[in-house]
DSSP file (Angstrom, degrees, kcal/mol; ACC not computed):
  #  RESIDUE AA STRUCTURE BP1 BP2  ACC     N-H-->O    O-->H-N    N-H-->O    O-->H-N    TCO  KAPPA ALPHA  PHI   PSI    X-CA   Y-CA   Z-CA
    1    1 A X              0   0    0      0, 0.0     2,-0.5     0, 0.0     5,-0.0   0.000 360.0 360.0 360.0 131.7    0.0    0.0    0.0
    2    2 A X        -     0   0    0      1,-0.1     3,-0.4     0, 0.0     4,-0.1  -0.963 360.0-116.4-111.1 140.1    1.5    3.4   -1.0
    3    3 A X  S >  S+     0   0    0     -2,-0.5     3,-0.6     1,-0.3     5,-0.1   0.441 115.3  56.6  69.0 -78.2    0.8    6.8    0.5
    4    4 A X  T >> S+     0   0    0      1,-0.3     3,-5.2     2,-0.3     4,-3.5   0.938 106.5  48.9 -72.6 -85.0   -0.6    8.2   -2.4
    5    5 A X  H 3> S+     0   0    0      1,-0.4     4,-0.8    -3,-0.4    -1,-0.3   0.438 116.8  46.7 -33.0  -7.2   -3.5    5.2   -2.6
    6    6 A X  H <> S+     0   0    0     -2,-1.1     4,-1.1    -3,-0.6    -1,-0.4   0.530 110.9  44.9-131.6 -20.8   -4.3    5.9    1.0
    7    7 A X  H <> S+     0   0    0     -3,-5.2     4,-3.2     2,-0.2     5,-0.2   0.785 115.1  55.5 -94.5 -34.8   -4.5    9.9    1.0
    8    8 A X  H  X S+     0   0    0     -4,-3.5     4,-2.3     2,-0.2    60,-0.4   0.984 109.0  45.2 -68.6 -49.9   -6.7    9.2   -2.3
    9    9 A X  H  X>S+     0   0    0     -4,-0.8     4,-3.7    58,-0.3     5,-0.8   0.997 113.9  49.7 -44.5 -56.6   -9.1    6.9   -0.3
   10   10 A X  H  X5S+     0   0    0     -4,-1.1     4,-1.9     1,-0.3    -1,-0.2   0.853 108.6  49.0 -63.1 -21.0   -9.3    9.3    2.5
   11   11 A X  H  X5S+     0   0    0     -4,-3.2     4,-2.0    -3,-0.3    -1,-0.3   0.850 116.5  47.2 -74.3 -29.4  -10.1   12.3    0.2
   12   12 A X  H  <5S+     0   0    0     -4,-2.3     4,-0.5    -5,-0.2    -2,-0.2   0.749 111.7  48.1 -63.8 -21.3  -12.8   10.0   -1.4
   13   13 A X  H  X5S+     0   0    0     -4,-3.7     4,-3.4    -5,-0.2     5,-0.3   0.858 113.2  47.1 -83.1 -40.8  -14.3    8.8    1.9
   14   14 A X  H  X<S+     0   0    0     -4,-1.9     4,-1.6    -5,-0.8    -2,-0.2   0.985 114.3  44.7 -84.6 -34.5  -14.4   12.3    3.2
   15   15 A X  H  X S+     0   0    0     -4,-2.0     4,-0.7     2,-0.2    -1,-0.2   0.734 114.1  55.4 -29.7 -35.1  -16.1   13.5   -0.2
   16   16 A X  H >> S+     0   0    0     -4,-0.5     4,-2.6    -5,-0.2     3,-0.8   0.971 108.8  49.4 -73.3 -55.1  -18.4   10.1    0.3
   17   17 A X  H 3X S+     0   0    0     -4,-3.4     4,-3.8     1,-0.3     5,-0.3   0.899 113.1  43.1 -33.4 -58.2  -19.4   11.4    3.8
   18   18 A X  H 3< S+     0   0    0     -4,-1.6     4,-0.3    -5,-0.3    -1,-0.3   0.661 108.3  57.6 -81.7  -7.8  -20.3   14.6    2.7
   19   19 A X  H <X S+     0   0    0     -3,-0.8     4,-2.1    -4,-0.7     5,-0.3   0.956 110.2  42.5 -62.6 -73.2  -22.0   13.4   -0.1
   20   20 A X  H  X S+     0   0    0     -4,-2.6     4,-3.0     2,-0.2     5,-0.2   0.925 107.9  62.8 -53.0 -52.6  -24.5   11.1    2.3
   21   21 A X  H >X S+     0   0    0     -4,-3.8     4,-1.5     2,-0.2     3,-0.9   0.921 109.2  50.8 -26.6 -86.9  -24.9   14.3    5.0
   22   22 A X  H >> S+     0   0    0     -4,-0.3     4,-1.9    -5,-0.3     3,-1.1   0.554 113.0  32.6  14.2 -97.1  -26.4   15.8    1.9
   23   23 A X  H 3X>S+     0   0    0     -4,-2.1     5,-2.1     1,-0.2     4,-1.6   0.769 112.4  64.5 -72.4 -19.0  -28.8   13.7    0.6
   24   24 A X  H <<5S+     0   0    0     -4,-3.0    -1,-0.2    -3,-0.9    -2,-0.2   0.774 111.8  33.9 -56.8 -22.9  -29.5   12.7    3.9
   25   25 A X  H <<5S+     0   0    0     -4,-1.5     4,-0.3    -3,-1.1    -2,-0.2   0.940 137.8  18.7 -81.6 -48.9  -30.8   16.3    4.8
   26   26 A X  H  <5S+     0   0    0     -4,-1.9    -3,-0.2    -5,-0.3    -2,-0.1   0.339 124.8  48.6-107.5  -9.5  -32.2   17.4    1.7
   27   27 A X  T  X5S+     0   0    0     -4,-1.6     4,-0.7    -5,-0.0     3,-0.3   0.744 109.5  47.5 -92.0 -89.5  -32.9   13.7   -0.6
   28   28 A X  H >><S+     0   0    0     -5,-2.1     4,-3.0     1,-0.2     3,-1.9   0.760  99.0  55.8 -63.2 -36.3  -34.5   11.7    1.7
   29   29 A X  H 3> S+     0   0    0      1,-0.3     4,-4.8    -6,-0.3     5,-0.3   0.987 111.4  51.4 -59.0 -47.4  -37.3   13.6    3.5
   30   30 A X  H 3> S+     0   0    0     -3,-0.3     4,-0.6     2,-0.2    -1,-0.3   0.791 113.1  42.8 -56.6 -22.4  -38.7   14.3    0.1
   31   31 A X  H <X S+     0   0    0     -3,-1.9     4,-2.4    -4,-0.7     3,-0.4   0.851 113.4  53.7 -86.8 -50.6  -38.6   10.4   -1.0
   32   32 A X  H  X>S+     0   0    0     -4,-3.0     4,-1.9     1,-0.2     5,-0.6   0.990 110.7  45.3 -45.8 -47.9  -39.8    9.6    2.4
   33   33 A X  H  X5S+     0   0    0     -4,-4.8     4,-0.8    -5,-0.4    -1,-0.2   0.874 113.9  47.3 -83.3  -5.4  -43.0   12.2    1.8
   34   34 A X  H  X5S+     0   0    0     -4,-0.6     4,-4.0    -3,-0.4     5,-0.3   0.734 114.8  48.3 -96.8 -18.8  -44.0   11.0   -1.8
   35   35 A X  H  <5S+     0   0    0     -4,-2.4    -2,-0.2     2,-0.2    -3,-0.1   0.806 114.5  41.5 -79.2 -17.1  -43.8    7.1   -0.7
   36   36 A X  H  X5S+     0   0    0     -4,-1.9     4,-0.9    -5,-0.2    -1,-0.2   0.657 117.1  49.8 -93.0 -24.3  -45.7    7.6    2.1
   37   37 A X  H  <<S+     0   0    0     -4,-0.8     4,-0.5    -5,-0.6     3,-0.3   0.999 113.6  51.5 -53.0 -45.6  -48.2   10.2   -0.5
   38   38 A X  T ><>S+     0   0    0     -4,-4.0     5,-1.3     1,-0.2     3,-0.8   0.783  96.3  77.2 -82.3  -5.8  -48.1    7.0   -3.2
   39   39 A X  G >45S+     0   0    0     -5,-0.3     3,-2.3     1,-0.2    -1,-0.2   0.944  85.5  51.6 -52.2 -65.9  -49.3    4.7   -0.5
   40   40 A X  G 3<5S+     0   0    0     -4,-0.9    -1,-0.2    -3,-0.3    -2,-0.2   0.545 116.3  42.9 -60.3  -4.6  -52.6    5.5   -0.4
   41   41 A X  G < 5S-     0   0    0     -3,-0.8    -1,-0.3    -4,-0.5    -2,-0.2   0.064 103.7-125.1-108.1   9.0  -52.7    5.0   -3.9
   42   42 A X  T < 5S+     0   0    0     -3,-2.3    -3,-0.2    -4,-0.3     3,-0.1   0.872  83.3 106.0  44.2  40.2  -50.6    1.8   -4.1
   43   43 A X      < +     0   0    0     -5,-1.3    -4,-0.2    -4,-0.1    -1,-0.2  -0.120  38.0 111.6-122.4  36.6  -48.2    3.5   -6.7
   44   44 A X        +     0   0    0     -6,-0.5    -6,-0.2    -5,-0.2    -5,-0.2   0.544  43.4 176.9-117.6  20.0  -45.3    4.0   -4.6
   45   45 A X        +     0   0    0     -3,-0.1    -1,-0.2    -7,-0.1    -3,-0.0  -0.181  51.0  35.8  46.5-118.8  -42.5    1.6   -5.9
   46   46 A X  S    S-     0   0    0      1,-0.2     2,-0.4     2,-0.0     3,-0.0  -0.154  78.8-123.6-110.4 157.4  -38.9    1.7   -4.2
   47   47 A X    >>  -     0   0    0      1,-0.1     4,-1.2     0, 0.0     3,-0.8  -0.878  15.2-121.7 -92.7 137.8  -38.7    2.3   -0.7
   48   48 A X  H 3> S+     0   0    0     -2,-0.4     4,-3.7   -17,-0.2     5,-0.4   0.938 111.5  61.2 -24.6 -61.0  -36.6    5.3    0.5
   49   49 A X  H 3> S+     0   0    0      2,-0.2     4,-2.3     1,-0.2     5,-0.2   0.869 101.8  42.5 -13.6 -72.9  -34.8    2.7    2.4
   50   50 A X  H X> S+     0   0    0     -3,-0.8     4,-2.4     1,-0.2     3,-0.8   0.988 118.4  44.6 -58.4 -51.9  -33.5    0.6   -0.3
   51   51 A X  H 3X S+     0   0    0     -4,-1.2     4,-3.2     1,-0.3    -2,-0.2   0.936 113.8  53.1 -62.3 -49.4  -32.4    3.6   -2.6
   52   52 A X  H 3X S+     0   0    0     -4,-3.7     4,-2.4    -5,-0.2    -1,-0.3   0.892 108.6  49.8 -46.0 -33.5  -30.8    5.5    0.9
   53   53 A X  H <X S+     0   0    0     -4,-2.3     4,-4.1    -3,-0.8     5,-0.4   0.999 109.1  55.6 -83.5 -57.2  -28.6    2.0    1.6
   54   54 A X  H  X>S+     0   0    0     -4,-2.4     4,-1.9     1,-0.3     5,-0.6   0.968 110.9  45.6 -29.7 -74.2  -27.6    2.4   -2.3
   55   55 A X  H  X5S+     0   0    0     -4,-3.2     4,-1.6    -5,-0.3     3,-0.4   0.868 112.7  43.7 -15.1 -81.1  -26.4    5.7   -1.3
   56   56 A X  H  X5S+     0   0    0     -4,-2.4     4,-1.5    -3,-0.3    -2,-0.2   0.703 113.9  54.7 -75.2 -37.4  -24.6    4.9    1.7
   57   57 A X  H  <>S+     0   0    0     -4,-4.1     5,-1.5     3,-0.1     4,-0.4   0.670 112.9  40.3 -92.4  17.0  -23.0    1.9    0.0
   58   58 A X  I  <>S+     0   0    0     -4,-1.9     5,-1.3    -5,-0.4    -2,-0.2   0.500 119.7  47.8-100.6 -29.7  -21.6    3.8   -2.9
   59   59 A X  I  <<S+     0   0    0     -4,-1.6   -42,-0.2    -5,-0.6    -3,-0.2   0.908 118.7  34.8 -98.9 -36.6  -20.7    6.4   -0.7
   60   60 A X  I  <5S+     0   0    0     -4,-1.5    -3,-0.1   -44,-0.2    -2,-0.1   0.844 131.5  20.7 -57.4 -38.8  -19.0    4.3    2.0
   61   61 A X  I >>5S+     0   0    0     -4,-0.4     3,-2.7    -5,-0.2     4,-0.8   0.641 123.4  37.2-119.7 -94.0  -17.4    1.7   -0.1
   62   62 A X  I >><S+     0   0    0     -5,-1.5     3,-2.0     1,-0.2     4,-1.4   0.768 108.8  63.9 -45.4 -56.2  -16.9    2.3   -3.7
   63   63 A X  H 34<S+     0   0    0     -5,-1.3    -1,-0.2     1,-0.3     4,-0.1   0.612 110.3  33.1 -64.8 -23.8  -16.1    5.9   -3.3
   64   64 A X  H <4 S+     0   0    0     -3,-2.7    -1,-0.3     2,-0.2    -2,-0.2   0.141 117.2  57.2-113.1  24.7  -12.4    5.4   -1.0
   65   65 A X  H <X S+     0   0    0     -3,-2.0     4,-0.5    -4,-0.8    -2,-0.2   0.544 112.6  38.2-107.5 -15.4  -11.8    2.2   -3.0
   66   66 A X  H  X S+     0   0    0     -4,-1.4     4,-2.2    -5,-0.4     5,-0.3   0.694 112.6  61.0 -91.6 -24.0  -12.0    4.6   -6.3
   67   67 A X  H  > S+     0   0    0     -5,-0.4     4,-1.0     1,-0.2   -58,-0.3   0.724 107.5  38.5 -76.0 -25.0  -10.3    6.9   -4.2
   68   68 A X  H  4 S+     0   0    0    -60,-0.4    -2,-0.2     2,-0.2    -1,-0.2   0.391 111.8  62.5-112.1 -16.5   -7.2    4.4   -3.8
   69   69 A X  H  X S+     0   0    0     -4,-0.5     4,-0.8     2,-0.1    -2,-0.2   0.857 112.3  29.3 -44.6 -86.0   -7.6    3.4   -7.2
   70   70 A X  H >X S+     0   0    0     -4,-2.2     4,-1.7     1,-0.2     3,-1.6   0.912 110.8  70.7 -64.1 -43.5   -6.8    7.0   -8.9
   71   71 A X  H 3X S+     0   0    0     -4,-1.0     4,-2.1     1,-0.3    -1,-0.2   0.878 104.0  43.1 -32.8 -53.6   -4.5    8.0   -5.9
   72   72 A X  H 34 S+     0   0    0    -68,-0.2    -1,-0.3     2,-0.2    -2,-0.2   0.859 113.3  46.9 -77.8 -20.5   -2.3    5.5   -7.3
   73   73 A X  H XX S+     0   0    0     -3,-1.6     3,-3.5    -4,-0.8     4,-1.2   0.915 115.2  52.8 -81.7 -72.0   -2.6    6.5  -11.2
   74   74 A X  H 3X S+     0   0    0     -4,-1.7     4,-0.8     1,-0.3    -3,-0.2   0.581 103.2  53.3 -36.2 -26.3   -2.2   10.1  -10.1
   75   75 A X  H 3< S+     0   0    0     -4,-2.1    -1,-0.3    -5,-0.3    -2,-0.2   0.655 118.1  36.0 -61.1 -21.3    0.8    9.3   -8.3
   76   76 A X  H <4 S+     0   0    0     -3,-3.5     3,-0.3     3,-0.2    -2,-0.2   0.692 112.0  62.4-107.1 -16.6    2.3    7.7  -11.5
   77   77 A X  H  < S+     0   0    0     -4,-1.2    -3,-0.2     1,-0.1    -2,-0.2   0.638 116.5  24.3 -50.0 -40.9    0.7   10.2  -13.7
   78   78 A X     <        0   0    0     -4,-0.8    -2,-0.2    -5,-0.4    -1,-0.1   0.015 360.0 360.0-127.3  41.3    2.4   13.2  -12.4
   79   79 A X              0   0    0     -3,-0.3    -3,-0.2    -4,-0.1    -4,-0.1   0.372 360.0 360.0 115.1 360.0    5.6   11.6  -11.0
């Protein structure tokens, strides 16, 4: 593990963090109030849930493994 691969995860995890803060303030309440509106009309398809956990594992996991990824072509990419 080099340096470079390990400063590039941590700038991706903390860019993944603030990503989920996000949509977690401003995303979800709104998916939450139209799924509980399309209940009463039985049209209201994904749950917030699933799509939030989507979120949270894209932003937790893929994002400092992509982060550790490029960290290491950007270290060989400019020297």
């Amino acid at each position: 593990m080099s340096f470079a691969g390990l400063v590039g995860a941590l700038v991706f995890l903390a860019i993944g963090i603030a990503e989920l803060a996000l949509v977690n303030r401003s995303v979800y309440p709104s998916l939450r109030w139209r799924y509980e509106k399309a209940k009463t009309t039985q049209s209201q398809g994904v749950r917030p849930s699933t799509i939030m956990a989507l979120i949270k594992f894209q932003s937790l996991i893929v994002m400092p493994v992509l982060g550790f990824v490029l960290g290491e072509r950007m270290k060989s990419i400019l020297g």
